[in-house]
N, C-alpha and C positions, 0 to 999 in steps of 0.2 A: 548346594546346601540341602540337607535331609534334616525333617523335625519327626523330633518323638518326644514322650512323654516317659518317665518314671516317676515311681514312687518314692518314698524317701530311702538312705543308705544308711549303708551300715556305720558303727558309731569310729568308724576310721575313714569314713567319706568313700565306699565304695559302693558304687552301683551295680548290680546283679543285673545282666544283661537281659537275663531268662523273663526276666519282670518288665521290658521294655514296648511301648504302646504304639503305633504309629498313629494314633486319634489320641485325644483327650477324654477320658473316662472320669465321671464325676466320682467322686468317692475314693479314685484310687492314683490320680495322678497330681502330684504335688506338684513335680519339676518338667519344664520346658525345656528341653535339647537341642541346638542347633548345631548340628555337625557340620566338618569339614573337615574332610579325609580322615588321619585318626586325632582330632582334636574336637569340643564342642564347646558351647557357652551354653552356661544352663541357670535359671532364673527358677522363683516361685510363681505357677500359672496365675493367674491374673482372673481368681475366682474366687469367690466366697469360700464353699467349700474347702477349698485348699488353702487358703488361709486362715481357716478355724482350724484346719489339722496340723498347719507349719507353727504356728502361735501355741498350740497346745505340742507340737514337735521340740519347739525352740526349748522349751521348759527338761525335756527329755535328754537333750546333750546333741540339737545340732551345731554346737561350734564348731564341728571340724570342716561345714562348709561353709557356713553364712558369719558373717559380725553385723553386728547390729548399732546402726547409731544411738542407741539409748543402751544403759546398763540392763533395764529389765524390759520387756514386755508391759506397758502401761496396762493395768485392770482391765482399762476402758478401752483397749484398742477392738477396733473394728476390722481392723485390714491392715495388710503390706505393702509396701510401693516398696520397689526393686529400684537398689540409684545406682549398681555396678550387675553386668553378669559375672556369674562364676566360671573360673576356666575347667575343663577336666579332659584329661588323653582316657583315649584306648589302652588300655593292659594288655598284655598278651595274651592273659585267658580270656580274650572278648570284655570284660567286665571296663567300666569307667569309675575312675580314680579322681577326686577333687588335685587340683594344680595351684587354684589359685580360689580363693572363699568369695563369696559374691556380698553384696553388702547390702543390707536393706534398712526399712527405716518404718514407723509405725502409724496405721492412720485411727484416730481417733472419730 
């Protein structure tokens, strides 16, 4: 297994390879990677930061990776807790493509 981190994707659920972390960077890495071979499961990092920026994302149009247990984003949410990963393959041009939406859910 290999981890890396990205930032968020583009509004068809694809990941720009070139933007890919092998550490977590505050400010710039929203999403956890967990490869295997060309497949990975990829979650929102489990950080403040990144979840002030996926909560202020989600508002932006990322349903093409995530669903959400609640219709909206509660005012008051504080945080995310991750209850499924997301699946995504390898593309041939290098890039990661959403397979399967990862699901989360809102902490107040």
């Amino acid at each position: 297994m290999y981890l890396f981190y990205m930032p968020p994707p583009d509004l068809t659920g694809v990941w720009d390879v070139s933007k890919s972390e092998p550490e977590f960077k505050e400010g710039v890495s929203i999403f956890k990677f967990e490869r295997v071979g060309d497949k990975a499961a990829f979650s929102i990092c489990d950080n403040p930061t990144a979840h002030r920026a996926a909560l202020g994302g989600l508002r932006r149009g990322w349903m093409s990776i995530v669903t959400q247990s609640e219709t909206f984003a509660p005012a008051s949410s504080q945080g995310i807790k991750n209850e499924k990963p997301g699946k995504a393959e390898l593309q041939p041009d290098g890039n990661w493509k959403v397979v399967d939406k990862a699901r989360i859910s809102f902490l107040d």
